[in-house]
N, C-alpha and C positions, 0 to 999 in steps of 0.2 A: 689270676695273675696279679701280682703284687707293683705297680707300675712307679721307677723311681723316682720319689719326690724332689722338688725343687731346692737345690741344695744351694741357692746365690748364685751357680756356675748358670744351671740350667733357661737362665733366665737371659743368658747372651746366644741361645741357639737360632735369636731370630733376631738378633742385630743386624740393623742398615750395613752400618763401617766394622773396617777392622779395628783392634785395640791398639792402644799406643804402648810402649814400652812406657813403665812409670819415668818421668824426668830426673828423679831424684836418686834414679838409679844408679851407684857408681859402678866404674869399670877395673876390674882388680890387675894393679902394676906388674908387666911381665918381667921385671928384675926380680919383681918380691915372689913372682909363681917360679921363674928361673932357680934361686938361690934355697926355696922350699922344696923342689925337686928333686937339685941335688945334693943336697943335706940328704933327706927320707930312702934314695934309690939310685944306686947307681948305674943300671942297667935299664933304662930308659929310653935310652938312644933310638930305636927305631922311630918309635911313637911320637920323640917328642924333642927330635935334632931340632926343626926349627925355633926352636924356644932355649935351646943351649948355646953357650960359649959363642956369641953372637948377637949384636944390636939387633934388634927388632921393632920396624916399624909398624904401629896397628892398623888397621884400616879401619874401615870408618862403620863396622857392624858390634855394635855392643851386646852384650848379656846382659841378662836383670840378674840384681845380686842375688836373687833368693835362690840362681842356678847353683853355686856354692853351698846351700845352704845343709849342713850336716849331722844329725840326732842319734849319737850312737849311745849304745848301754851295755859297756863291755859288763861289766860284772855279773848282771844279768846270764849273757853266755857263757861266760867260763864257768857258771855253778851247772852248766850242761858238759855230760859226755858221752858219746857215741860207741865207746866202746868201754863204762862200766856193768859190771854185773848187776843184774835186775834188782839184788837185793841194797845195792847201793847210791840209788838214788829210785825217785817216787815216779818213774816215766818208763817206759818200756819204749822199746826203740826196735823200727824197722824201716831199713833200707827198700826206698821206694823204686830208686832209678837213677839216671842222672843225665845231663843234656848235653848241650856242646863245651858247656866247661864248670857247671857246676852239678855238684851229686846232691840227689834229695834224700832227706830221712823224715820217718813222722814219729814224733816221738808223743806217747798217748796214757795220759795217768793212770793208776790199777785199777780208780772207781771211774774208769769211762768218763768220767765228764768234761776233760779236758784233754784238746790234743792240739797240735800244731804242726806246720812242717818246717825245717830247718832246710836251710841251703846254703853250700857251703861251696867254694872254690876246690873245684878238680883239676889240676894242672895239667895243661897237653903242651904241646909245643907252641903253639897258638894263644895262651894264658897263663900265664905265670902268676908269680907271688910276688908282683909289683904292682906300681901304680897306677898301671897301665886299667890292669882289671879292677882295680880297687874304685875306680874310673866309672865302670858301668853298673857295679853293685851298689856305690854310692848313690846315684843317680836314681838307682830303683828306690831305693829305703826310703830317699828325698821325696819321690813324688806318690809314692801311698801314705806318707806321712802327707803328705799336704793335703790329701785327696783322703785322709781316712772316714771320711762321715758319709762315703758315699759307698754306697750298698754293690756299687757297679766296678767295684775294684777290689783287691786282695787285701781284709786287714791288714795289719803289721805290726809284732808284736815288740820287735827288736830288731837289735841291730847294729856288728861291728866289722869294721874290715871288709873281712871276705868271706862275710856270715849273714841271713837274714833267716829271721823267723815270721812266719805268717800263715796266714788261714789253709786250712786242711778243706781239698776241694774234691771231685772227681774230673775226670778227662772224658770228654764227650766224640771226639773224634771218629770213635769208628763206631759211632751210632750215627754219625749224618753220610760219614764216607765208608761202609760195608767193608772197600775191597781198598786198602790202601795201597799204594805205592805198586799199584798194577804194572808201571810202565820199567820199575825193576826187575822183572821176574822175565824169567827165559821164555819166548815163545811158547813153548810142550806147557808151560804151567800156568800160562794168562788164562782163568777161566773165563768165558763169552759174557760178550758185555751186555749189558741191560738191555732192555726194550723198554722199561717201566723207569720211572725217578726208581734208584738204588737203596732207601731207605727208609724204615715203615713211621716216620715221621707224617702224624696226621698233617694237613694245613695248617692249621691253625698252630701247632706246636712249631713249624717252620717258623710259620708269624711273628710266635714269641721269644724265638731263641733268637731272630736276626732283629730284635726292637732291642732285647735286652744287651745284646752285642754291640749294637750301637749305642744306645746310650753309656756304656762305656768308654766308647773312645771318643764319644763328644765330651765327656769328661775334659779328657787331651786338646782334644782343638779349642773346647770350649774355657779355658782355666782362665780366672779372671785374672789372674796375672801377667799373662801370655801365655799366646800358642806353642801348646807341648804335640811334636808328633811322635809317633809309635816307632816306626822305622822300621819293623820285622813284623806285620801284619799279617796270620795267619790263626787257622782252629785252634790246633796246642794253646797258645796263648792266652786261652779262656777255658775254664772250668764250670762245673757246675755245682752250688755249694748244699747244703743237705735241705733245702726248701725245692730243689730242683729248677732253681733262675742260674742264667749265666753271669760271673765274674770275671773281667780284667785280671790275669792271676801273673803274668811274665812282662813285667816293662822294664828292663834290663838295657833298652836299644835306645829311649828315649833321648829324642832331638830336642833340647829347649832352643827355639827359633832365637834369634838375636835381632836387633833392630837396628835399620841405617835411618839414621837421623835427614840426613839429605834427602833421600826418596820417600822418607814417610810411609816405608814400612817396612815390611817383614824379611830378612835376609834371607834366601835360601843355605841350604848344608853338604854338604857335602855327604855322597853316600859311599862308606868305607867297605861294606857288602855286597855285590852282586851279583850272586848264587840264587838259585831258586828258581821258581816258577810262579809266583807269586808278585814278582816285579814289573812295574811299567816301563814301557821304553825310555824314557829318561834317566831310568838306573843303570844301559848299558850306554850311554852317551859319553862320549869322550872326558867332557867336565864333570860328570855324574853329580850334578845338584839336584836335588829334591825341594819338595814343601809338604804340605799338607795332604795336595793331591797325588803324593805317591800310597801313602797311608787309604786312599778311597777306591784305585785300579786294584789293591790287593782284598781291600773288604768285600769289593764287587768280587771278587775271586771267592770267596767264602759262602757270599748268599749264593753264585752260581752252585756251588757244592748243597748247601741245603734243600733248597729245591730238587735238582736232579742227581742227588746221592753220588755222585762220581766226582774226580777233580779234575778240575779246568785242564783241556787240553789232553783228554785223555787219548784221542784221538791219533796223538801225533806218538814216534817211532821211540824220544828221548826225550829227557829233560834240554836236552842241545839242539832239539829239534823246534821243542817248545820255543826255546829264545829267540831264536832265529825266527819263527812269526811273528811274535812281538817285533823285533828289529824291524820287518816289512810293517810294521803298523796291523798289524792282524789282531783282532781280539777274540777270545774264547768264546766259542758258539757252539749250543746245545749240540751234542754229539749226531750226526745223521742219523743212526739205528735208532734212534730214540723216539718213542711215541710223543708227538708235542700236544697231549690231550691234557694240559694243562687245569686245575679249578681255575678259578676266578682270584684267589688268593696267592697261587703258584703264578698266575700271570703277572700282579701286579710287582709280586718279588722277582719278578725276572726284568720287569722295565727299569726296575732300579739297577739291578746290574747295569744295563744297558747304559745308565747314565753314569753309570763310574768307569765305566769300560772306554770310554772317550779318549782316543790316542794320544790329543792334543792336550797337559795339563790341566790346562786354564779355563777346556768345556766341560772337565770333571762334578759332578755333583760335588757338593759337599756335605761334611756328616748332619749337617742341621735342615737341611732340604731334606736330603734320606731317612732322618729322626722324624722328620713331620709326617711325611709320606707312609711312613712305619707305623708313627699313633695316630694318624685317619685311619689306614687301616685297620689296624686293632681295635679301633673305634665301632667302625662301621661293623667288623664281625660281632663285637658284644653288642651292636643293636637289632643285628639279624637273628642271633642265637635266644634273644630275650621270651621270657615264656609268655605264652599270652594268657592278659588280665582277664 
């Protein structure tokens, strides 16, 4: 296993304090973001009433400039097209899929040795061809662009609008989880649920797939310019690229934290999302503010899955069922049928759940406790596994 080097980030995973927002960071004038708004887009309204046709007082939580900050290379794209004939440009092109609002294609030279994927805005009613969404694609390009030297995130090849180009990966999902989306299927079709973890994932590959996962998203917590959180924390979201390590491949949802100068420190966010299963209880909380530690209740939702091959809460009747234990403060716990005959390395990955599973916040592990935890582990098994002299 190829263990990611120290990239400057890596080196804040065991800081005493949190980081300050740089001082000299300015705060950009909401006349001048008002008047650029609506110049560019006039159908903005839902998103971004309060910033229109009305004084606006700021409050007292700023952004670091570099949240702004933009690297696009239209020319680049537009010499791609998705639907030329083969014999007119040097790429062959196939339609991979496409998510909740954008559609993927790989598009792959004649001589094999270059491919990439393109992702591009799929309109639904939910995502338009405004600012809105140009909003969360920016934001992606922004932060693998700042983060490209590190092995634990999605290159990035370009980038404009409501386009990005980046590293050709695979999806590993129904290698840790066999039987997905069990709790959709009609009673007559749920096939009987495990006895055994649900996935022929040795140990030790569990080990490696939730070390390299994490140090990905300490990337995020860890950014020396401030704390970037994830915001949509789940499997999909990572790939596995042709060395067979996992990659950070979908950060779309990304929170750059803001700083109150008065409290001396980190503002919470606001969470625009809460669907899923994957969510801690303070994502269905009235205020729905977030931090760091909503990004660590949904990782521990991951490593629970690698371990015992099933997804959290399989137990329960619905995904509405699911929320409603979370709401009592309930957290996901090994399914009863389940054999708890554990290695010794399944053990230690299930304590870390335990410590991101913490109802409360504030008693959440964080990704640099879980990072360490992860490489003593991996540690200790390459000194077990060592051959003798």
């Amino acid at each position: 296993m190829t263990i990611s080097p120290d990239f400057g980030v890596l080196d804040h995973f065991v800081r005493k304090q949190r980081r300050n927002i740089d001082q000299n960071d300015t705060i950009l004038l909401h006349l001048q973001r008002d008047a650029f708004l609506s110049e560019i887009d006039k159908n903005v309204s839902p998103y971004y009433d309060p910033y229109e046709d009305q004084d606006f007082e700021r409050d007292e939580c700023r952004p670091p400039k570099w949240k702004y900050d933009t690297y696009p290379v239209c020319n680049l794209l537009h010499e791609l097209s998705i639907e030329r004939l083969p014999e007119q440009q040097e790429y062959s092109v196939d339609h991979l899929g496409n998510g909740l609002y954008r559609e993927v294609f790989r598009f792959q030279r004649y001589d094999q040795q270059t491919q990439f994927v393109l992702k591009t805005l799929r309109p639904t009613e939910n995502f338009r061809f405004d600012i809105v969404s140009t909003w969360y694609i920016r934001g992606e390009a922004m932060l693998l662009e700042k983060l490209s030297s590190s092995p634990r995130l999605a290159d990035i090849y370009g980038f404009c609008t409501f386009t990005t180009l980046t590293q050709v990966g695979v999806g590993f999902g129904d290698v840790v989880v066999p039987r997905p989306n069990w709790k959709l299927r009609l009673d007559a079709e749920r096939p009987p649920l495990p006895k055994i973890p649900d996935n022929q994932l040795l140990p030790h590959e569990k080990l490696k797939l939730a070390l390299e996962m994490a140090e990905g998203l300490a990337e995020l917590h860890g950014y020396y310019e401030g704390v970037i959180c994830h915001d949509d924390v789940s499997m999909s979201q990572w790939l596995w690229n042709d060395k067979g390590e996992a990659f950070l491949n979908d950060v779309n949802t990304i929170r750059v934290l803001e700083w109150n100068d008065d409290q001396n420190d980190y503002c919470p966010y606001f969470t625009y999302v809460k669907v899923g299963e994957y969510r801690p209880i303070e994502s269905f909380s009235p205020d729905r503010t977030s931090m760091e530690s909503d990004d660590m209740w949904s990782f521990g939702n991951i490593l629970f899955s690698i371990v015992t091959g099933v997804e959290p809460w399989i137990e329960k009747a619905n995904t509405e069922e699911s929320q409603q234990a979370v709401l009592r403060g309930e957290v996901p716990a090994i399914p009863p049928f389940m054999d708890r005959n554990f290695t010794h390395i399944e053990h230690r990955l299930m304590e870390i759940v335990a410590s991101c599973h913490r109802p409360v916040p504030e008693d959440r592990a964080s990704i640099f406790s879980v990072l360490q935890q992860l490489r003593d582990a991996w540690k200790e098994y390459e000194e077990t596994t060592k051959p003798l002299k």
